[in-house]
PAZA-278321 format. One record per residue (C-alpha): residue in three letters; x, y, z. Coordinates in steps of 0.02 Angstrom, whole numbers, plus 32768, in hexadecimal, padded with zeros to 4 digits. Last residue first. Example, Ala and Ser with C-alpha at 12.3 -4.5 7.8 and 13.67 -1.06 7.14 Angstrom:
% residues 2
<site><r>SER</r><px>82AC</px><py>7FCB</py><pz>8165</pz></site>
<site><r>ALA</r><px>8267</px><py>7F1F</py><pz>8186</pz></site>
END
This chain:
% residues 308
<site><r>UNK</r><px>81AF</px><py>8107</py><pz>8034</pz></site>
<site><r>UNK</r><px>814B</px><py>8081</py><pz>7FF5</pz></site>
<site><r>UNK</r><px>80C4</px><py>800F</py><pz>807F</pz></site>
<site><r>UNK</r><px>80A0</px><py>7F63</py><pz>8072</pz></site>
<site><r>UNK</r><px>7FEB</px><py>7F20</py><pz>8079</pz></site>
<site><r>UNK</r><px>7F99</px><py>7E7A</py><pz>8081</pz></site>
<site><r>UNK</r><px>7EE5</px><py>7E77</py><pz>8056</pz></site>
<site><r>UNK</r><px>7E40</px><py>7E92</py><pz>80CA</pz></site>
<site><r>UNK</r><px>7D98</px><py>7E2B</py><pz>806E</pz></site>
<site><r>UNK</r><px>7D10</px><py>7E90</py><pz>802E</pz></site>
<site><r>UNK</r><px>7D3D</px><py>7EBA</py><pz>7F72</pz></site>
<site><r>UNK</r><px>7D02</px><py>7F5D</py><pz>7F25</pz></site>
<site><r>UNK</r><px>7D8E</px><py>7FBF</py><pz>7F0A</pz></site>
<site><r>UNK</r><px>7D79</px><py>805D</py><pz>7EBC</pz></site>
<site><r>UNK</r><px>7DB8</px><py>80E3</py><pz>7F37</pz></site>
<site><r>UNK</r><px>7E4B</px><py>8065</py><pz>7F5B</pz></site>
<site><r>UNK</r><px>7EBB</px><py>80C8</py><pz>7F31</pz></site>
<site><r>UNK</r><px>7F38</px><py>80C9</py><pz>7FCF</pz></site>
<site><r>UNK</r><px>7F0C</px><py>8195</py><pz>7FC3</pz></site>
<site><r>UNK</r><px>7E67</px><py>8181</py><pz>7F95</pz></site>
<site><r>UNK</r><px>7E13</px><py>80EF</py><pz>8005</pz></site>
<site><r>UNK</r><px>7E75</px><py>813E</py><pz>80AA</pz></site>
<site><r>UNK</r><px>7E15</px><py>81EE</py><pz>8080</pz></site>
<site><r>UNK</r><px>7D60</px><py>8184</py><pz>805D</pz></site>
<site><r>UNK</r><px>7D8A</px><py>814A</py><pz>8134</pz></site>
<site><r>UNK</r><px>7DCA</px><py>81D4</py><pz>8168</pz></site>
<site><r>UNK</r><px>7D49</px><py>824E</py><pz>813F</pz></site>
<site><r>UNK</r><px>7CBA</px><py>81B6</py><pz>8175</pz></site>
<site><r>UNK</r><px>7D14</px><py>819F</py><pz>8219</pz></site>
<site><r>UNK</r><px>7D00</px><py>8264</py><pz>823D</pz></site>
<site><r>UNK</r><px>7C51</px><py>8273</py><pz>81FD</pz></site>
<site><r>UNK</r><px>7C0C</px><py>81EE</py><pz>8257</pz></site>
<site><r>UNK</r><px>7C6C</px><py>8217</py><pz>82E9</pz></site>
<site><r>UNK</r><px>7C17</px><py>82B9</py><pz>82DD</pz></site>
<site><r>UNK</r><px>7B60</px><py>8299</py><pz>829F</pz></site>
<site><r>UNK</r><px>7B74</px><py>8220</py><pz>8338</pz></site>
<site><r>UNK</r><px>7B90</px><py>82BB</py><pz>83C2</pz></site>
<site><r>UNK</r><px>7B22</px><py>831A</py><pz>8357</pz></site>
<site><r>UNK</r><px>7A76</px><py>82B0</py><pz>8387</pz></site>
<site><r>UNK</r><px>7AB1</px><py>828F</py><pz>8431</pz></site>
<site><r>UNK</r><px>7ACA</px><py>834A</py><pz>846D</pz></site>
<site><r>UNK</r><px>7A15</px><py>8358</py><pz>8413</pz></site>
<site><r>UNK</r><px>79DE</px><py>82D3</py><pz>8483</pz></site>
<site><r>UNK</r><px>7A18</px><py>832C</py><pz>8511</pz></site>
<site><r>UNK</r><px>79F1</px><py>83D5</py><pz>84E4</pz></site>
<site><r>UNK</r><px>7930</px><py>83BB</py><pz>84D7</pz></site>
<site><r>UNK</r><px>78F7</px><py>836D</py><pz>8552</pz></site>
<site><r>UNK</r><px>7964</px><py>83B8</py><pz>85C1</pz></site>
<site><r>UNK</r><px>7940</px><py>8476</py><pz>8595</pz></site>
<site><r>UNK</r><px>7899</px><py>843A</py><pz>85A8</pz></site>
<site><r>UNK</r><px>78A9</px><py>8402</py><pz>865C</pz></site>
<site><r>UNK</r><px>78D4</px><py>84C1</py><pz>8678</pz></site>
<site><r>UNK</r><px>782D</px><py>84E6</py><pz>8647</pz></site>
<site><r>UNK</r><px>77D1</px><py>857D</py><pz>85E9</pz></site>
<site><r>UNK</r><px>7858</px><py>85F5</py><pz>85FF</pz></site>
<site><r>UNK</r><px>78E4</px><py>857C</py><pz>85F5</pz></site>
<site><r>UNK</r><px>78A2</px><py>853D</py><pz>854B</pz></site>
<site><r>UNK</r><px>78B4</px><py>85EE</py><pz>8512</pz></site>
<site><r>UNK</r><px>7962</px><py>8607</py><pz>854B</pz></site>
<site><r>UNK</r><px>7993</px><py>8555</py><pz>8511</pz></site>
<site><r>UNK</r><px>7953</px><py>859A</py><pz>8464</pz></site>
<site><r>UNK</r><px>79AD</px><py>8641</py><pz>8450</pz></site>
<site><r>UNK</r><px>7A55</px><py>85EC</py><pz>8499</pz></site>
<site><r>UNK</r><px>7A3D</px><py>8553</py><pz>8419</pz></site>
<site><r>UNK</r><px>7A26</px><py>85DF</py><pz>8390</pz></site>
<site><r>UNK</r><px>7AB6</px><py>864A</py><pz>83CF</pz></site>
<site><r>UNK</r><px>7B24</px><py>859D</py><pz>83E0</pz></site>
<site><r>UNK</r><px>7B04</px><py>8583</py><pz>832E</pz></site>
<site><r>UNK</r><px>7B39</px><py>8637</py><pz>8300</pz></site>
<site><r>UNK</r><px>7BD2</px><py>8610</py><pz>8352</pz></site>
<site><r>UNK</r><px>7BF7</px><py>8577</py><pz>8300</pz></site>
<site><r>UNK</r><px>7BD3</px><py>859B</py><pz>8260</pz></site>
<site><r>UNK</r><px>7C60</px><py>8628</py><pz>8272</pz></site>
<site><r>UNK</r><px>7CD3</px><py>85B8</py><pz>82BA</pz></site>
<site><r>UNK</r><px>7CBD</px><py>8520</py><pz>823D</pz></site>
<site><r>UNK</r><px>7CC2</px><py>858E</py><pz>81AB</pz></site>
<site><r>UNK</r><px>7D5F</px><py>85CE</py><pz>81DB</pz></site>
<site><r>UNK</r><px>7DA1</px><py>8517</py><pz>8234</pz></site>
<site><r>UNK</r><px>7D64</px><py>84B6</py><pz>8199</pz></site>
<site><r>UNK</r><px>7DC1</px><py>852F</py><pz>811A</pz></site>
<site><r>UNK</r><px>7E66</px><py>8522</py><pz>8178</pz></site>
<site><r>UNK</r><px>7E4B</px><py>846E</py><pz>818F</pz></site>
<site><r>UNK</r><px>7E2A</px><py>8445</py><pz>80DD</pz></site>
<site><r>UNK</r><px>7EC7</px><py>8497</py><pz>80B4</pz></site>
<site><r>UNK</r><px>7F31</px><py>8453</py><pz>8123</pz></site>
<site><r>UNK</r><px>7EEE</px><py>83A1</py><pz>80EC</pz></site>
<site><r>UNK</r><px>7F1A</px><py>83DC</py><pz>8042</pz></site>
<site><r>UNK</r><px>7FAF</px><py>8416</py><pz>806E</pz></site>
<site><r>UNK</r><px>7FF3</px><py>8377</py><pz>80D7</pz></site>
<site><r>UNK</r><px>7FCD</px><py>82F1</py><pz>806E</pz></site>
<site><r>UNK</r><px>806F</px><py>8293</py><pz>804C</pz></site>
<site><r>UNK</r><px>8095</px><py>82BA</py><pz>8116</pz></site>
<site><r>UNK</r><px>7FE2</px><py>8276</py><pz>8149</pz></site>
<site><r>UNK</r><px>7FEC</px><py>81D7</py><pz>80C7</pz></site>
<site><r>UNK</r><px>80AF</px><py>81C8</py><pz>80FD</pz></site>
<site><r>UNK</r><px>8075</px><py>81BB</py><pz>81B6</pz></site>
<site><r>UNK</r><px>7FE6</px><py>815D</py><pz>819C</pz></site>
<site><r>UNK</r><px>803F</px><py>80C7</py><pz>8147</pz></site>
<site><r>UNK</r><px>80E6</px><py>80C4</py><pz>8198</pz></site>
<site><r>UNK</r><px>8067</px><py>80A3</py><pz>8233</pz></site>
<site><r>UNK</r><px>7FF6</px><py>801C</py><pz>81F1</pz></site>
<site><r>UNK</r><px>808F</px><py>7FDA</py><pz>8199</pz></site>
<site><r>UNK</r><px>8103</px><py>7FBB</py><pz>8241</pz></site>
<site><r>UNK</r><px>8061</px><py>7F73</py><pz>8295</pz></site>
<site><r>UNK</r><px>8054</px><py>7EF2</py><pz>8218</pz></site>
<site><r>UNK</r><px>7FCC</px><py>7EE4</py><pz>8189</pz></site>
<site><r>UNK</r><px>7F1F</px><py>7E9C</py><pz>8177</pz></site>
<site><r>UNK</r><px>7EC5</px><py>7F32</py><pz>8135</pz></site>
<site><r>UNK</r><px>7E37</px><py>7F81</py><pz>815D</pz></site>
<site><r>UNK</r><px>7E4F</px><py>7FA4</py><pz>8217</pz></site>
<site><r>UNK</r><px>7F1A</px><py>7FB8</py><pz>822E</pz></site>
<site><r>UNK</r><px>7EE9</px><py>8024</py><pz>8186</pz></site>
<site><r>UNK</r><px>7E69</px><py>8083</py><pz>81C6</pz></site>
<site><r>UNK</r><px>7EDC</px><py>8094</py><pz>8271</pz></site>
<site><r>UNK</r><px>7F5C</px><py>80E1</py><pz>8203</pz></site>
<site><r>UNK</r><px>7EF9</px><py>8155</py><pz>81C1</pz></site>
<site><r>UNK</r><px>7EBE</px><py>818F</py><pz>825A</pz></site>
<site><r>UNK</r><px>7F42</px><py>81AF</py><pz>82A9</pz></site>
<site><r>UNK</r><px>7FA0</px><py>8204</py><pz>821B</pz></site>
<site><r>UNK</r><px>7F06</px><py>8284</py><pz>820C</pz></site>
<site><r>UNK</r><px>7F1D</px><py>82B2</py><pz>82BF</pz></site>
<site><r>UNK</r><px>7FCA</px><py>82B7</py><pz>82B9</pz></site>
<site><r>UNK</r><px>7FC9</px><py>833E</py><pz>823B</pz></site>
<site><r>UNK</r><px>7F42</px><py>838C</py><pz>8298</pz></site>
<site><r>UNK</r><px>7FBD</px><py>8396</py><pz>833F</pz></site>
<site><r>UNK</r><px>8056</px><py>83C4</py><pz>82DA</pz></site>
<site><r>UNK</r><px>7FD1</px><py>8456</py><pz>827C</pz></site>
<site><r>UNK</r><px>7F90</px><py>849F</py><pz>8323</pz></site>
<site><r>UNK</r><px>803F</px><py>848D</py><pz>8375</pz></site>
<site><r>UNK</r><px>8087</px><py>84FF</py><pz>82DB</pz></site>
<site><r>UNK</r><px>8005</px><py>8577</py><pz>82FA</pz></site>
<site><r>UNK</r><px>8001</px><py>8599</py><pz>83A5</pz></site>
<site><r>UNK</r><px>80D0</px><py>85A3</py><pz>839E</pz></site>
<site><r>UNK</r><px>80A1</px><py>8655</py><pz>8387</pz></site>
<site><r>UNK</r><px>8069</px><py>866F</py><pz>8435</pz></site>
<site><r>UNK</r><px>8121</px><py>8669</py><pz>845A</pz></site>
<site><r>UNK</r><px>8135</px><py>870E</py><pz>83F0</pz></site>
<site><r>UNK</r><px>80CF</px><py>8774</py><pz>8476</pz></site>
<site><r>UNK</r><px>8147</px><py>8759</py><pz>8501</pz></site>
<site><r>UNK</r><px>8115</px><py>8716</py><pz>85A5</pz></site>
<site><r>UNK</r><px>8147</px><py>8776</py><pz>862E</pz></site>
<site><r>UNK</r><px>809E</px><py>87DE</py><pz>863A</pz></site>
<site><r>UNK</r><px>8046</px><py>8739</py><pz>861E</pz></site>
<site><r>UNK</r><px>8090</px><py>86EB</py><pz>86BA</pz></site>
<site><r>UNK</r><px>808A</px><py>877A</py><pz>871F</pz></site>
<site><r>UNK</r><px>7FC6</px><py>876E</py><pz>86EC</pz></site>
<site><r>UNK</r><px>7FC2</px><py>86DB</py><pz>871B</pz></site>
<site><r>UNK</r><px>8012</px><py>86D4</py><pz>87BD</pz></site>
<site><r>UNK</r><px>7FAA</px><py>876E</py><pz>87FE</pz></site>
<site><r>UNK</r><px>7EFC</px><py>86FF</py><pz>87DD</pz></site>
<site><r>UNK</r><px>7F32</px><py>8678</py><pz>883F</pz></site>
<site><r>UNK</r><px>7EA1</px><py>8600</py><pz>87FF</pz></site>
<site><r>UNK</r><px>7DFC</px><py>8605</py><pz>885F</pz></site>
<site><r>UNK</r><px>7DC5</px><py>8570</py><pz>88DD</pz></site>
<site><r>UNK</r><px>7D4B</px><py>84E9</py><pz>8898</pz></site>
<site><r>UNK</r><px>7DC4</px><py>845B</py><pz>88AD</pz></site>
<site><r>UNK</r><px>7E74</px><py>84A7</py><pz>88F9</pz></site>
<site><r>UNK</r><px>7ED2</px><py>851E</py><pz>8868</pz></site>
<site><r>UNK</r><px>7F7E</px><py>84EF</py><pz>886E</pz></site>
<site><r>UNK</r><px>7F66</px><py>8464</py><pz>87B5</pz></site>
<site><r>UNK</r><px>7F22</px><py>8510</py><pz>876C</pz></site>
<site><r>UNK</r><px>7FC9</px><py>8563</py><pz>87AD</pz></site>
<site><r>UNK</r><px>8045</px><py>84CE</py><pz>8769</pz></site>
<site><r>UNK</r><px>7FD8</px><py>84CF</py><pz>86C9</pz></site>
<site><r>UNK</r><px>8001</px><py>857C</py><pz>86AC</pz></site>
<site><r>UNK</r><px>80AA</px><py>8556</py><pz>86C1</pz></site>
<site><r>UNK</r><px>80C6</px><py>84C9</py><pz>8653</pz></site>
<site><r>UNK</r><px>8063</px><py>852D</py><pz>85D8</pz></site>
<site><r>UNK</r><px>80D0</px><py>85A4</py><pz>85C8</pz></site>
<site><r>UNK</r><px>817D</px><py>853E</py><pz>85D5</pz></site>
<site><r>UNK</r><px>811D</px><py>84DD</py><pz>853E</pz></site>
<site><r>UNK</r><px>80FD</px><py>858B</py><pz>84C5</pz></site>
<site><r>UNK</r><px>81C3</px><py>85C3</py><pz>84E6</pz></site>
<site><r>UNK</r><px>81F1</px><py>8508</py><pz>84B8</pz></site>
<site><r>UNK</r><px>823F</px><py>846C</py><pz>852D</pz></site>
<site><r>UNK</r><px>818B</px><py>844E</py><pz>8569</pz></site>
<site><r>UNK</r><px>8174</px><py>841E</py><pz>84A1</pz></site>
<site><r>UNK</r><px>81F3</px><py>8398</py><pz>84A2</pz></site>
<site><r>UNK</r><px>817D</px><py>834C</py><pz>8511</pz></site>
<site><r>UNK</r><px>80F4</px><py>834B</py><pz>84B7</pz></site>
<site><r>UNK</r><px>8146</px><py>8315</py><pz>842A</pz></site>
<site><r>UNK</r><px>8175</px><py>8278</py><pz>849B</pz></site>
<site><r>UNK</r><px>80BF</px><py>8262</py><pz>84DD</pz></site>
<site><r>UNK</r><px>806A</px><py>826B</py><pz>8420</pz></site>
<site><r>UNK</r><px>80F0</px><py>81DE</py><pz>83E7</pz></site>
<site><r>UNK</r><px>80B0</px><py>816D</py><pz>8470</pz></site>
<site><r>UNK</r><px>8002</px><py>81A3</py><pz>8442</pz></site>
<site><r>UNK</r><px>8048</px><py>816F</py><pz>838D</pz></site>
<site><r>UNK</r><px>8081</px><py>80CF</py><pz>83CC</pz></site>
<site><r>UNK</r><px>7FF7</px><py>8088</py><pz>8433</pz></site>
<site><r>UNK</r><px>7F77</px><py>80B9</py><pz>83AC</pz></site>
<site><r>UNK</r><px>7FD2</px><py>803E</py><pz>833D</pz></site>
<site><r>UNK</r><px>8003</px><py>7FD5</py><pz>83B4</pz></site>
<site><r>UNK</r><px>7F27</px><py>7FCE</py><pz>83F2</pz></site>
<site><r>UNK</r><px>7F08</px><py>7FAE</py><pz>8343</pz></site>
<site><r>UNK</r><px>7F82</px><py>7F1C</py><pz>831D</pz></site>
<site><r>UNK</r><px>7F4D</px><py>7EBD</py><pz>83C3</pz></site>
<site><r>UNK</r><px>7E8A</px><py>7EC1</py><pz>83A2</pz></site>
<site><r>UNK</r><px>7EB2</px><py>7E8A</py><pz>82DD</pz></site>
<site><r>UNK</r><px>7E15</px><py>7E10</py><pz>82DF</pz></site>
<site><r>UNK</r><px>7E84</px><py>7D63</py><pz>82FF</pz></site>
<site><r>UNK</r><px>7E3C</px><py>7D4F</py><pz>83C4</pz></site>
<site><r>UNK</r><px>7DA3</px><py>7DCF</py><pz>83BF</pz></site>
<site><r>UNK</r><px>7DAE</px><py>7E7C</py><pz>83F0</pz></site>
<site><r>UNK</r><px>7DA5</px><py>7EBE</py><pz>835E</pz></site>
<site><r>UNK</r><px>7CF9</px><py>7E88</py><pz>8334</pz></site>
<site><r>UNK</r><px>7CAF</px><py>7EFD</py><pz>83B4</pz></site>
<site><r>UNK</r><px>7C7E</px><py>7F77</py><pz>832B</pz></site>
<site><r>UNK</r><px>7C0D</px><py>7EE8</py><pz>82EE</pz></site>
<site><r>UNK</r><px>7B99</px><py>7F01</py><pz>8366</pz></site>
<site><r>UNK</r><px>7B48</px><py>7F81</py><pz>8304</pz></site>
<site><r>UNK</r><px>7B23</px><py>7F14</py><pz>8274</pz></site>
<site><r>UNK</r><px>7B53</px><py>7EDB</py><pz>81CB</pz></site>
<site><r>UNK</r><px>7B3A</px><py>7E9E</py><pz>8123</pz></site>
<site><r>UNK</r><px>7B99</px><py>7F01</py><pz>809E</pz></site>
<site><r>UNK</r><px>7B62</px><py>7F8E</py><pz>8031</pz></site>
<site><r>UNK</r><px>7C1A</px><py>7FCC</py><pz>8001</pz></site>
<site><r>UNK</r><px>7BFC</px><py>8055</py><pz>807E</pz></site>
<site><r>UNK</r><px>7BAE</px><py>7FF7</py><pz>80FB</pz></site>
<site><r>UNK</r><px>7C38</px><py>7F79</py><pz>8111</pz></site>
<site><r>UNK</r><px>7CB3</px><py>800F</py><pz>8117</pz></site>
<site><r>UNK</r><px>7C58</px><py>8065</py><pz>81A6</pz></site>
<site><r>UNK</r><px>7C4E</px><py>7FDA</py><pz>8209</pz></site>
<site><r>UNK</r><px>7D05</px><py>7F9C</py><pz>81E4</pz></site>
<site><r>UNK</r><px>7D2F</px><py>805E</py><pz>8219</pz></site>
<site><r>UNK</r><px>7CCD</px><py>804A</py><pz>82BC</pz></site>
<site><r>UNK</r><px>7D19</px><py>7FA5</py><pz>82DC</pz></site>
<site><r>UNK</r><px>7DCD</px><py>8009</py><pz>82CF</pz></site>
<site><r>UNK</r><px>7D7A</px><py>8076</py><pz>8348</pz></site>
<site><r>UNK</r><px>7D35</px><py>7FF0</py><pz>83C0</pz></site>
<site><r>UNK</r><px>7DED</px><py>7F93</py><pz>83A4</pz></site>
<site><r>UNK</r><px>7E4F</px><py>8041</py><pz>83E0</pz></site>
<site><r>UNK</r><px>7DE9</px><py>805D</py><pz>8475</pz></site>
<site><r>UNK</r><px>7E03</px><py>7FED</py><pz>8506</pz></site>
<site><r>UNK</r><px>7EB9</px><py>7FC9</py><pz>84FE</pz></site>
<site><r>UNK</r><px>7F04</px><py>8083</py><pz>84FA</pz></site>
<site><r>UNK</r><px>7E79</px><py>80C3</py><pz>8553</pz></site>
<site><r>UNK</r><px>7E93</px><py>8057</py><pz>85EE</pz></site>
<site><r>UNK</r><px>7F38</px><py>8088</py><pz>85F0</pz></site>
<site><r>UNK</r><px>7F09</px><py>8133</py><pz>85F1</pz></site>
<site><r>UNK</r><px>7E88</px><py>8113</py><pz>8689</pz></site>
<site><r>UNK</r><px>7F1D</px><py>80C9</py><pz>86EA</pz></site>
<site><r>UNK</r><px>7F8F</px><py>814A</py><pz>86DD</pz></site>
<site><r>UNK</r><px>7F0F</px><py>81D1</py><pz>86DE</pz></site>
<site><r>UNK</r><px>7ED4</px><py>815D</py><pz>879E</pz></site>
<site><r>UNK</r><px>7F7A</px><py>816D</py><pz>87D4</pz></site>
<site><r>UNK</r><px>7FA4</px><py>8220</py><pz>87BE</pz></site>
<site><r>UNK</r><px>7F0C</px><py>8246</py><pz>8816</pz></site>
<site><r>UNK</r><px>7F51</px><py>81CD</py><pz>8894</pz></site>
<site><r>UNK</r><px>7FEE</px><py>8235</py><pz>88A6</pz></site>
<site><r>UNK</r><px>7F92</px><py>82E2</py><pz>88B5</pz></site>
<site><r>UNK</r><px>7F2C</px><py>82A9</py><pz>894F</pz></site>
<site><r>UNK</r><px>7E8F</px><py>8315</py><pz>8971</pz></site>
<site><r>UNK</r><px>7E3D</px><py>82B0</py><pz>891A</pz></site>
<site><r>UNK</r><px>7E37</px><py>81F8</py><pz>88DF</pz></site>
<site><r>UNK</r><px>7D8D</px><py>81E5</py><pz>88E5</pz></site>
<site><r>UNK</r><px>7D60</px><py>8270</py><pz>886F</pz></site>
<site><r>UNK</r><px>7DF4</px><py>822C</py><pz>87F0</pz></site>
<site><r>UNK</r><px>7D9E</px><py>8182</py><pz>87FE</pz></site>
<site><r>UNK</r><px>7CEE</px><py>81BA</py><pz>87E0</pz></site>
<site><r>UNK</r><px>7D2E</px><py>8229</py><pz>8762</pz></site>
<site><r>UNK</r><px>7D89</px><py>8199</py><pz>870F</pz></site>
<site><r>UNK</r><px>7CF5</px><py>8137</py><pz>870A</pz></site>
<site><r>UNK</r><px>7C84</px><py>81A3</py><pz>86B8</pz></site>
<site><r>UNK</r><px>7D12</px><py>81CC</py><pz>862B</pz></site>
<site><r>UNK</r><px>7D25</px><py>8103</py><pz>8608</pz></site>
<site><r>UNK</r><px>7C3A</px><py>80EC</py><pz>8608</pz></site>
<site><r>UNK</r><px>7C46</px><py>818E</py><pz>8592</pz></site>
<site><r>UNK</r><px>7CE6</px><py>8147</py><pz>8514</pz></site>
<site><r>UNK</r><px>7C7A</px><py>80A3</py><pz>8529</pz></site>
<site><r>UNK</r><px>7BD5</px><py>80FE</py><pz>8507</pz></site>
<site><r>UNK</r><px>7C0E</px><py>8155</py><pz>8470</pz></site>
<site><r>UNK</r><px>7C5E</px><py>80B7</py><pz>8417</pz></site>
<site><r>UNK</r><px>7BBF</px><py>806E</py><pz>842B</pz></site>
<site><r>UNK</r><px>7B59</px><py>8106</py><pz>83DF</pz></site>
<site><r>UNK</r><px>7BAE</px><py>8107</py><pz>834E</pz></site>
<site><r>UNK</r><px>7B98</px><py>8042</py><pz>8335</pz></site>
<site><r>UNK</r><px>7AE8</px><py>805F</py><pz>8344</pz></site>
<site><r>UNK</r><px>7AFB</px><py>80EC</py><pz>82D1</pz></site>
<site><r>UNK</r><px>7B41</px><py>807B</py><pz>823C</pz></site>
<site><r>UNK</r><px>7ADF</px><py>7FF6</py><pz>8251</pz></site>
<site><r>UNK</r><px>7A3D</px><py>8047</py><pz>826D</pz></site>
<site><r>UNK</r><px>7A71</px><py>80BB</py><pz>81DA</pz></site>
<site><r>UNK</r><px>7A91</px><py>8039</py><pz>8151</pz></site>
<site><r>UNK</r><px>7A99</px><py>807F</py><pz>809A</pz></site>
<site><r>UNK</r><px>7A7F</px><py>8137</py><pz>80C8</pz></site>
<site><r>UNK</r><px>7AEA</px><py>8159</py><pz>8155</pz></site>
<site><r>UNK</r><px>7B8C</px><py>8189</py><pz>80F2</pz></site>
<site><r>UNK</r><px>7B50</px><py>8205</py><pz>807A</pz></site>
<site><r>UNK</r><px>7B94</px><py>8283</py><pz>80E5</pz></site>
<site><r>UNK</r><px>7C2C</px><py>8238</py><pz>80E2</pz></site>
<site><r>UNK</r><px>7C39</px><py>8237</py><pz>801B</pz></site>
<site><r>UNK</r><px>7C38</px><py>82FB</py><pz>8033</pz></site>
<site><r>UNK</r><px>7CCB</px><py>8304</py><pz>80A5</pz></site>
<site><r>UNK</r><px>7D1B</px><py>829B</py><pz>802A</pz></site>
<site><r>UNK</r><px>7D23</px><py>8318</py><pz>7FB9</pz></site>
<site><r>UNK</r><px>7D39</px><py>839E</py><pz>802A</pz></site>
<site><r>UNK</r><px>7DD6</px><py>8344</py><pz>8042</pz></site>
<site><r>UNK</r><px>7E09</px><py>8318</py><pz>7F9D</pz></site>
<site><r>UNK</r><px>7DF9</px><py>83D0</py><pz>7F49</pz></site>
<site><r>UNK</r><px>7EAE</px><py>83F4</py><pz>7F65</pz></site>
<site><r>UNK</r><px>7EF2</px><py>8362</py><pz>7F07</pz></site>
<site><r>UNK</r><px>7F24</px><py>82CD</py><pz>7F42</pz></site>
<site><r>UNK</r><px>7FC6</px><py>8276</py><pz>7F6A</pz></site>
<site><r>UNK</r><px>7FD9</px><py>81AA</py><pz>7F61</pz></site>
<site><r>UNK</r><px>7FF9</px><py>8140</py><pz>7FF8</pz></site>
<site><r>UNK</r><px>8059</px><py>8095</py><pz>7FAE</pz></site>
<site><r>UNK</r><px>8000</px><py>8000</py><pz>8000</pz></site>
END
């Protein structure tokens, strides 16, 4: 599997394909949605409790991240590979179901070869992190975190200590903003295309990886590109949706706060799959065109090498 580059175009291209992507099988699809969101819920739930219960003491809080992260590495990477099978069996108008996002963690299914290739780019993620704390823009946040991580639980932060913090602070470190926004996009779209391919494709770890990485790297303007344009319109649409939302909880809360319930929650639900439906969708058709396989129509996985 050679990654190929695409033109500028591609992205909002395949943008559009994932909006198509509920049509041929939406109980399938969503059901499997909605799995993946209550185990990322049920995982988040827990660690509060744990995090709540482990107060005041800093080294347990410590403890329980530790052990929560952990959990995240194993837990999650074969429900979203399944969620890519899911969305790939409904795309070329396969039979399946919801439950079939927990196919990955069957003996054989590619469990182990997902969770590696997650494991190593979070790995990867925590060692450019840390070469980060050695910039301007790191030493900045180190501190700032140091006086948010001061503050007791429901107490105010030390108000003085920030703002001698931003007074010292240049105004040219804020222009490493930027540059972490693309790294961290850039390894966002690597991610994910190299757990597509850990999920689609029966290859080793060492592929999955190579695989995403050159895909991202081969594809890095238009991907740019589309993010630019995504976060502009994406901010302004945002805003005025939030105006609308505002307008209508405000009238809801007038005639019944239970309303603003009723209404919100499922609503809340309602985008929160239109999103990972979106999101696997726009990786999903983009990992078809750049390893070409836009056209294939075969169901089985096939052996895969990666070129430099």
């Amino acid at each position: 599997m050679s990654p190929s580059t695409v033109g500028m175009s591609a992205p909002f291209r395949w943008l559009r394909k994932s909006l198509d992507v509920g049509r041929r099988n939406p109980k399938a699809l969503f059901g499997a949605i909605a799995f993946v969101i209550l185990m990322v819920v049920a995982i988040t739930m827990v660690q509060m409790f744990l995090q709540v219960a482990a107060q005041p003491s800093m080294t347990g809080l410590m403890v329980v991240m530790a052990v929560m992260t952990l959990v995240n590495w194993v837990a999650l990477p074969p429900l979203l590979g399944g969620l890519f099978r899911v969305i790939d069996a409904t795309d070329r108008g396969l039979p399946v179901a919801a439950s079939d996002v927990f196919n990955a963690y069957g003996k054989g299914q590619g469990g182990k070869r997902l969770i590696l290739t997650s494991l190593i780019y979070s790995l990867a993620y925590l060692a450019l992190a840390a070469l980060l704390l050695l910039t301007p823009i790191g030493q900045f946040f180190r501190e700032y975190f140091t006086i948010a991580l001061a503050t007791p639980p429901g107490g105010e932060p030390d108000v003085a200590a920030l703002q001698v913090l931003f007074e010292n602070t240049s105004p040219a470190t804020f222009l490493w903003l930027p540059v972490l926004a693309i790294v961290l996009a850039t390894w966002v779209h690597a991610q994910m295309l190299a757990m597509a391919t850990a999920a689609l494709r029966e290859v080793d770890v060492a592929t999955a990886v190579v695989a995403g990485a050159l895909a991202a790297l081969r594809n890095f303007l238009p991907l740019l590109g589309f993010i630019l344009v995504l976060g502009i319109v994406g901010f302004f649409g945002g805003m005025l949706v939030l105006l609308l939302l505002g307008l209508i909880m405000t009238l809801l809360a007038m005639v019944s706060p239970v309303l603003v319930v009723l209404v919100v929650v499922p609503l809340m639900i309602l985008v929160m799959l239109g999103v990972y439906a979106l999101m696997f969708a726009f990786y999903y058709h983009g990992w078809r065109e750049i390893f070409g396989l836009a056209d294939e129509t075969g169901a089985s996985p096939q052996e895969g090498t990666v070129e430099a």
